[in-house]
Structure formats: structure tokens, C-alpha cells
C-alpha positions in Angstrom: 5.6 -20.4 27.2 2.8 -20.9 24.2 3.2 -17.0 23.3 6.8 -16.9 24.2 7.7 -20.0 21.7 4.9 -18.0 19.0 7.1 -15.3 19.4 10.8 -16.7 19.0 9.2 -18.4 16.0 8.0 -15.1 14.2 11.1 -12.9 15.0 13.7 -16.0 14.0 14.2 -16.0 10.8 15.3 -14.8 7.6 16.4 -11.6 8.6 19.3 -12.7 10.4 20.3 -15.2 7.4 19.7 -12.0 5.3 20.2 -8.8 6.7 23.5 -9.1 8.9 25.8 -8.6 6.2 24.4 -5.4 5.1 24.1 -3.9 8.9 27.5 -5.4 9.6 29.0 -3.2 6.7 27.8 0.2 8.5 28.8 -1.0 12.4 31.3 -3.6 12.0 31.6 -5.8 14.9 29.8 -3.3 16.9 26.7 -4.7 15.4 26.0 -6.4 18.7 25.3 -2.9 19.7 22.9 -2.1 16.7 21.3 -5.5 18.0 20.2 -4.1 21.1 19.4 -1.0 20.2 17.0 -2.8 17.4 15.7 -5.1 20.2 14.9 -2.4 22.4 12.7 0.2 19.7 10.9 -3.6 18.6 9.9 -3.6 22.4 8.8 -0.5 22.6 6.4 -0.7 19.5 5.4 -4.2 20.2 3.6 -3.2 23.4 1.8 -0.9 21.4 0.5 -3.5 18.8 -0.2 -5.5 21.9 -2.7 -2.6 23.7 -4.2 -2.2 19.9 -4.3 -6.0 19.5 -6.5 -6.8 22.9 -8.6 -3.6 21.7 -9.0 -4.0 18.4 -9.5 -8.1 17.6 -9.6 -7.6 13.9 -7.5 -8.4 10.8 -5.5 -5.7 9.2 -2.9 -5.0 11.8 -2.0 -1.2 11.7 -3.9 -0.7 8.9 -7.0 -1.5 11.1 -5.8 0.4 13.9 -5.4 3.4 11.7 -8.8 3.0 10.3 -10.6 3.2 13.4 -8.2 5.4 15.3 -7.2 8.1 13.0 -8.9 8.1 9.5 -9.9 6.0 6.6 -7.6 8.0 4.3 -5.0 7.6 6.6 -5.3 4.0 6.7 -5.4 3.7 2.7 -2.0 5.6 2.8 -0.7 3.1 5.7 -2.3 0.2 4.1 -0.7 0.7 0.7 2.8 1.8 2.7 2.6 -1.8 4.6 1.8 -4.0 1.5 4.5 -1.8 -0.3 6.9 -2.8 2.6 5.6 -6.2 3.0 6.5 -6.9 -1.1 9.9 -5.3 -0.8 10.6 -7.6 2.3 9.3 -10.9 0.3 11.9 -9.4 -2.7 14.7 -8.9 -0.1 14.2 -12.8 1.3 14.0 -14.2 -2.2 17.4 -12.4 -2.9 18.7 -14.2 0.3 17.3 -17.4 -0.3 18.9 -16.9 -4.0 23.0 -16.2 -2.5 22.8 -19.3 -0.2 21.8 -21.1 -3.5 24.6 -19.6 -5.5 26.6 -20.3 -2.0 26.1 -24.0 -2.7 26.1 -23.8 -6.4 28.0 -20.7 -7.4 26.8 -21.8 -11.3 23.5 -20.6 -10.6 22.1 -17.4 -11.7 21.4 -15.2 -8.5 18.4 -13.2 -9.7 17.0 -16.1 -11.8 17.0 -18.1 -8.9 15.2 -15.2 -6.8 12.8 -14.7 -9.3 12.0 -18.5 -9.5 11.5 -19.0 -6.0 8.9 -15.6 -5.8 6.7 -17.2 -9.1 6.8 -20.4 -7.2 5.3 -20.1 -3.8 3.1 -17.9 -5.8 1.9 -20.4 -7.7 1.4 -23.0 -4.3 -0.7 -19.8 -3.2 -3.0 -20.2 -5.5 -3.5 -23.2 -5.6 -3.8 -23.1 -1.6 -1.5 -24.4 1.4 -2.6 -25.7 4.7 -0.1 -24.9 7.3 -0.1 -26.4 10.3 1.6 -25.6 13.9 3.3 -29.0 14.3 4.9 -28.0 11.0 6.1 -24.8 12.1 7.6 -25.7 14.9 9.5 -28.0 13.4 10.6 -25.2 10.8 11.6 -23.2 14.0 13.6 -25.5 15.6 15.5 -26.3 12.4 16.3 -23.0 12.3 17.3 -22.0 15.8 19.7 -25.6 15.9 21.4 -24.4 12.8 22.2 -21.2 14.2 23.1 -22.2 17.7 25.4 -25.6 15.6 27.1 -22.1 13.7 27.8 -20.5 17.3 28.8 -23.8 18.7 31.3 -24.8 16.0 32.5 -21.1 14.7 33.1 -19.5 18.4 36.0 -21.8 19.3 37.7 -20.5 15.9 37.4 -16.8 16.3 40.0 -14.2 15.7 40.3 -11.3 18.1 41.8 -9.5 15.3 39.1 -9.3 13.5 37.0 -7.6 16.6 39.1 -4.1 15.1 38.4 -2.1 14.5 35.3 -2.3 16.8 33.2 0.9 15.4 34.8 1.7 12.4 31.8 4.1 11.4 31.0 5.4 15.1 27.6 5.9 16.6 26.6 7.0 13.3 27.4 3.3 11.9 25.9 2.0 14.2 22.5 3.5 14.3 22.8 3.0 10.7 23.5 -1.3 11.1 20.1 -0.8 13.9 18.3 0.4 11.3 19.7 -2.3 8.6 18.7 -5.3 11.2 15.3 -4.1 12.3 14.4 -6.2 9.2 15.5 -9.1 11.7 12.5 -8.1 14.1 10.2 -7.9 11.9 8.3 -11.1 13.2 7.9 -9.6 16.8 4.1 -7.9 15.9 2.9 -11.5 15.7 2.9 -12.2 19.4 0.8 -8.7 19.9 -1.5 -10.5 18.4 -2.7 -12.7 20.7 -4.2 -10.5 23.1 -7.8 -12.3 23.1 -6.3 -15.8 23.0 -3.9 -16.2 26.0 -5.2 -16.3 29.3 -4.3 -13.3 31.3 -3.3 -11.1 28.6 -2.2 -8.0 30.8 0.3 -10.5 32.4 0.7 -13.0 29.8 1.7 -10.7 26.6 4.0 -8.1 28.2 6.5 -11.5 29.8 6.0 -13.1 26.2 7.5 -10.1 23.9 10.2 -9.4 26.3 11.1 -13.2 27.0 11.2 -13.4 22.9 12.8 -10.4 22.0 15.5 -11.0 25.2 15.9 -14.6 23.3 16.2 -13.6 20.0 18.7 -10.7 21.2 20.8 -13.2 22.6 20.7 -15.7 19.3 21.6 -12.6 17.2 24.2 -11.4 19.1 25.9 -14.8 19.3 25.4 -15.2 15.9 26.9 -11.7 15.1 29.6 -12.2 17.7 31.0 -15.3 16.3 30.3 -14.6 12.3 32.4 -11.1 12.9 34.7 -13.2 15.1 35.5 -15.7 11.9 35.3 -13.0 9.2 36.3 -9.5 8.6 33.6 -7.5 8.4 34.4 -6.0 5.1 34.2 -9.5 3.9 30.6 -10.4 5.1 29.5 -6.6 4.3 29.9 -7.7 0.3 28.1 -11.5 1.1 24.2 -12.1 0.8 25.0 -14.8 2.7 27.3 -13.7 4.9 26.9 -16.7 8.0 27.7 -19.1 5.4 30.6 -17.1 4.4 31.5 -16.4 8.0 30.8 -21.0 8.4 33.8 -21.2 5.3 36.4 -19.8 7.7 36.2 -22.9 10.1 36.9 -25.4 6.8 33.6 -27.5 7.6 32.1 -28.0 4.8 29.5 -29.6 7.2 28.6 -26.4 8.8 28.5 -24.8 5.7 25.5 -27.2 4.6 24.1 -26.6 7.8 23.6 -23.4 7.4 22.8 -22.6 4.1 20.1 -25.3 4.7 19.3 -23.7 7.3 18.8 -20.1 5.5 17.2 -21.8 2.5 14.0 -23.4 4.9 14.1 -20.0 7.0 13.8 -17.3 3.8 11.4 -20.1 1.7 9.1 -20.0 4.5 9.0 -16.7 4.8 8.7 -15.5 1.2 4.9 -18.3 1.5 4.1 -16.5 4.3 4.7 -12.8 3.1 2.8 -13.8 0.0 0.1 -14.9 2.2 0.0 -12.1 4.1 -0.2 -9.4 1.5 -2.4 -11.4 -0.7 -5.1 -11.3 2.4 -4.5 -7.0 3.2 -4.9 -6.1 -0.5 -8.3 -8.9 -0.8 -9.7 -7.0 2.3 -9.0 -3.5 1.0 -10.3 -4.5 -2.4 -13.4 -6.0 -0.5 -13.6 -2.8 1.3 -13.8 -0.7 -1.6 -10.4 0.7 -1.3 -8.6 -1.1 -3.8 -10.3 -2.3 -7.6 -13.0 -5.0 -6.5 -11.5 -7.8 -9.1 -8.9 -7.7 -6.6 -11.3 -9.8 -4.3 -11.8 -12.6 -6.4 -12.0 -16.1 -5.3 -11.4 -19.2 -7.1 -14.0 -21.5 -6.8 -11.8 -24.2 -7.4 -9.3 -23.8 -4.6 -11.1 -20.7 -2.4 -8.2 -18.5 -2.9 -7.8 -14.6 -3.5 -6.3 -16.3 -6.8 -6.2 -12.5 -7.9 -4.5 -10.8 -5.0 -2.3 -13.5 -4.4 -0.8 -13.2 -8.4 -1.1 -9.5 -8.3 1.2 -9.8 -5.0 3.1 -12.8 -6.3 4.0 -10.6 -9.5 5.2 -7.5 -7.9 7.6 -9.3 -5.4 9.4 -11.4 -8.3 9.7 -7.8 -10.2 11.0 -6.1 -7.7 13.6 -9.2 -6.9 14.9 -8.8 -10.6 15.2 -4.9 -10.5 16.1 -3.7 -7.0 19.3 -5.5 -4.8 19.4 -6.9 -1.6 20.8 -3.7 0.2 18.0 -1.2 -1.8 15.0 -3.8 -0.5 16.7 -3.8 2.9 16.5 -0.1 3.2 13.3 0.2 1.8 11.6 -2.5 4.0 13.0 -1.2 7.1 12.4 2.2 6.7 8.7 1.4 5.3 8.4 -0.7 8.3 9.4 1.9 10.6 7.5 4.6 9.3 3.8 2.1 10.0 5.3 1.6 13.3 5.2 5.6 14.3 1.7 5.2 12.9 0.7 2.5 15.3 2.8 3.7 18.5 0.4 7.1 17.5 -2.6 4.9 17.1 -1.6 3.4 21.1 -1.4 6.9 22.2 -5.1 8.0 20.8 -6.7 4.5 21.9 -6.9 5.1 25.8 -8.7 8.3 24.8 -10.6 7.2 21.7 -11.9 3.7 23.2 -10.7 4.2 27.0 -12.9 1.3 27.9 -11.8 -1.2 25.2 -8.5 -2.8 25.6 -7.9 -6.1 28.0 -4.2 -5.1 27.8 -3.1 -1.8 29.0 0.6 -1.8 28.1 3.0 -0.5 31.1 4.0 3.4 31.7 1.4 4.8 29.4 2.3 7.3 28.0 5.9 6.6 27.6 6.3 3.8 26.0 4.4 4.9 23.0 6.2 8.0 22.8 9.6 6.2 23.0 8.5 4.0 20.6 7.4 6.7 18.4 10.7 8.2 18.7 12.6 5.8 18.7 11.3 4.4 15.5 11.7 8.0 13.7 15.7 7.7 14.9 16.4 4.6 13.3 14.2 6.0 10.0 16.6 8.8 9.9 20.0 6.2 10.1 18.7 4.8 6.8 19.9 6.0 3.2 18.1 8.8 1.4 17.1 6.8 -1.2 14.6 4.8 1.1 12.6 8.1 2.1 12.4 9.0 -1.4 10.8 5.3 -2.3 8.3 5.9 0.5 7.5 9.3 0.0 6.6 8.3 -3.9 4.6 5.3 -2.3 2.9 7.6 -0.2 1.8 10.1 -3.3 0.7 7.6 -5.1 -1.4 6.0 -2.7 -3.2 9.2 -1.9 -3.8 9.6 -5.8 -5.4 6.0 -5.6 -7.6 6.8 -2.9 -9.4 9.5 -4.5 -9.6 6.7 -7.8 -10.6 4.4 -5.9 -11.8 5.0 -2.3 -15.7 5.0 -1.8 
């Protein structure tokens, strides 16, 4: 129950509040399709950070795995691909956290607002934030109440009108709205993580990421169901906040709160997180000699990577004034996807690499690697052009860094 609530915590969270309207524009309400389909190509790829995870205890995720597994250039190129991905996602949730401002105060400036909220859990990064569980939780609760109040509320007032048409786009639409709402998912990897902290891991982690993901599946499709159900889709296709905008149909202003609320403690707690995150990958590549070595400053004062974490910081509010929400959507989720073939091909080299090594051995070796391999290079191809071209440029200039700055 410890992993499974870990794991309903990570996946939870902005990207619903974000990411739905986009995805709903390409499959309409057959987004609860592109839901499962999303849910299902996490699960794949999740038991493979799980098998890595229980082998390979260390910090650095996929970039890790790809280190030891493949090759240190190879893991420069993901490494720079994943913080890349990991800024564009903290631009993408400051965008969202910035429409259910304007959704409250329409007066405010959307990419001033997004900018603001990126320089400021910045600047609490530096200066250093204790998290702790308890806190969390409660962060996780808030969320999932707010979102089960929206189903509770909104699914009595639904129009079956507004269920057609039900594919608009066809399988094509849909696989595109799978690839839009992967961003959802995004949390799932955390729960592969803790292969050398639950007890029975070979047990324990496989029922975890499926009791999660089967969770938040059902969240999102209610969620979906009822905000199509309220709304046309065209309608919520143009909104950056499009559950609020799906919460005005019902005439509660109450709900509406709710849920902006709601998206506002989601997306803020994820942007201090993603910071976080990125500001620790590009201190231990610069540590590592793979990124410029003032890069792993510390403040004495506050023992932060006070340099990472601006750098990081910087880049995120940039690309939240340049790019929109759809373009950072895109780009995240096909970045995202493209690690994930990295690490479902890191899964498939580990039982011959380090046969010996792993405390979780993840169920129908080979094939769940392979599908999620596969799987993951499906949805990649579902997303717009302009997202392979972003990553292909991020790619090329990471391999030009590494020969500047690789030892």
C-alpha cells in the first residue's frame, strides 16, 4: 500500500490539469481510449525502470542505466535529452499553473505569470526546501479530492451530445491524444524506484505499478469522461485549463475554485520538484566531468547546487516565455518517450550484462521490454514533426558537448 500510495502520488498530477486539453483536441471524447493506451505503454516501461532500479541502486535514473549498460557517450546524449525534457516539462506546468491563474483573474498576464512562478521556486531552491512525506500526502490528497469533487459534481450535468462525434480524428487522433497525455504518466518511474526499499520487491513492485497506473487510469478517465461530457471538445482543445473550463458549464463557481485550486497546488509542486530534480542530474554530470565543473558548486551558506539549480531555474522560465503550452507538450513527451526506448533497451541488455544483479526480475522477459520499446517508438511517431526536430537538434548538440566537455 506504501508503494502503491508513492505511486498514485507521483503519476497524479499536473499533467492531467495540463495536458487534457491538448490530447482532447486530437481524439475528442475518445480520449478515454488514448488514456489506456498511455496507461498501458507507462506499464510496460515501468517494469523496466523497476528490473534497472533493484539492479542498479543509484542516482541518475536512465541516465545511470545507460552509463553502465550501454556507453558513457551514450549516456551524455540521454542525460542532456532527459534534462532537456525535464525543463520543457517544468516550462509546460508553469504555462498551466499560469491559465488557472488567468482562469481566476483573467487580468493577469499569462506568460508573466508563468515566468514569475519558474524564477520563484527557483529562488526557494536556492535557498533550500525541506520536503517532507506528511506534506506530500497531504498535497496528494488535495489533489485527488479535487478531482474526484469535479467527477462528482460535473457527471450528473453531462450532455450526451457532446460524446459526438466520438473519434472525430480516427485511430490516428487518438494515438496522437496517447502521445499528448503520456505527459500525465510521467510520475509512474518514481515507484521503480523503490526496488531496495520495499520488502519483497519481486512481489511488492510489479502489484504497486499496476495498482497505481490501474488507479490513476480510472481518475483520468473519469475526469476525461465527465470534462468531455460538460464541454465540447473543440472548446477544451483551445483552454490551458480546460477542467476548469469544463467545471464553468455546471454554473458552480464553487467547483470552479475547487479546481483551479486544485491545479494551482498540483503544477506549483511540480514545477519545485522538476527544478529539483534537474538541478541534482546536471550537479552530478558536472561532478562527473561531463558537464563544466562550476556547474557543481555548492553554497556554503545553504548547501545547495546554487549553480545548477539557477542555470536550471533560468532555462525553464525562458523556455515558458518563448515556446506555448502545446510546443512544450510535444516536446516533453516525445523527449520522454525517446529516454524510455533507451531504458526498455537498457532492461533488455541487463539480464545479459549483470545476469546476477537484479532483486527484481520483471515478468515475461523478453517481452515486456520489447513491447515497451515499441510501444514507446509508436506513440513518438503520433507526435508533431516539430518535436523530432527539437530532439534531434538536442541530440547534435549534446554530442558536440561531449567531445567539449567529456573527460
Amino acid at each position: 500500500m506504501d508503494a502503491t500510495a508513492v505511486g498514485v502520488g507521483a503519476i497524479i498530477g499536473a499533467g492531467i490539469f495540463v495536458a487534457l486539453g491538448i490530447a482532447i483536441g486530437y481524439a475528442g471524447p475518445a480520449i478515454i481510449i488514448s488514456i489506456i493506451i498511455a496507461g498501458i505503454v507507462a506499464s510496460f516501461t515501468a517494469f523496466s525502470f523497476a528490473e534497472l532500479g533493484s539492479a542498479i541502486p543509484k542516482e541518475g535514473g536512465a541516465y545511470q542505466y545507460t552509463f553502465e549498460l550501454i556507453s558513457p557517450h551514450a549516456a551524455f546524449l540521454l542525460g542532456c535529452l532527459w534534462l532537456f525534457a525535464q525543463i520543457v516539462a517544468g516550462a509546460a506546468v508553469s504555462l498551466g499553473f499560469a491559465s488557472y491563474i488567468v482562469a481566476i483573474f483573467p487580468a493577469a498576464p499569462y506568460k508573466v505569470v508563468a515566468v514569475a512562478i519558474a524564477l520563484v521556486l527557483t529562488g526557494l531552491n536556492i535557498v533550500g526546501i525541506k520536503q517532507s512525506t506528511s506534506v506530500n500526502n497531504v498535497l496528494v490528497a488535495v489533489k485527488i479530492a479535487i478531482l474526484c469533487l469535479f467527477v462528482a459534481v460535473g457527471i450528473f450535468q453531462v450532455q450526451p451530445q457532446n460524446f459526438a462525434p466520438f473519434s472525430p480524428n480516427g485511430v490516428v487522433g487518438i494515438l496522437q491524444g496517447a502521445g499528448f497525455i503520456f505527459f500525465a504518466y510521467l510520475g509512474y518511474g518514481r515507484i521503480a524506484t523503490l526496488g531496495e526499499e520495499v520488502k519483497k520487491p519481486e512481489k511488492t513492485l510489479p502489484l504497486a505499478i499496476l495498482i497505481a497506473l490501474a488507479i490513476a487510469v480510472a481518475i483520468y478517465i473519469l475526469t476525461a469522461l465527465t470534462a468531455t461530457g460538460l464541454s465540447s471538445y473543440q472548446t477544451l482543445a483551445q483552454s490551458g485549463s480546460p477542467i476548469a473550463e469544463a467545471a464553468k458549464v455546471t454554473g458552480n463557481f464553487a467547483l470552479v475554485s475547487a479546481v483551479s485550486f486544485g491545479a494551482l497546488i498540483a503544477t506549483a509542486s511540480v514545477i519545485l520538484a522538476n527544478i529539483i530534480g534537474v538541478s541534482r542530474v546536471s550537479f552530478a554530470m558536472a561532478r562527473n566531468g561531463q558537464l563544466p565543473k562550476s556547474i557543481a558548486r555548492v553554497s556554503e551558506r545553504f548547501g545547495t547546487p546554487y549553480v545548477s539549480v539557477l542555470l536550471m531555474g533560468v532555462l525553464l522560465a525562458v523556455l515558458a516565455f518563448t515556446l506555448d503550452l502545446k510546443q512544450t507538450i510535444a516536446i516533453t513527451s516525445f523527449a520522454i518517450l525517446l529516454t524510455h526506448v533507451f531504458v526498455n533497451f537498457c532492461a533488455l541488455r541487463l539480464r545479459k550484462k549483470m545476469p546476477d544483479a537484479t532483486k527484481f526480475r520483471a515478468p515475461f522477459y523478453p517481452l515486456i521490454p520489447v513491447l515497451g520499446l515499441l510501444s514507446c517508438g509508436i506513440l513518438m511517431f503520433s507526435l508533431p514533426l516539430e518535436s523530432w526536430f527539437v530532439a534531434a537538434v538536442v541530440v547534435v548538440v549534446s554530442a558536440v558537448l561531449y567531445r567539449i566537455f567529456a573527460n
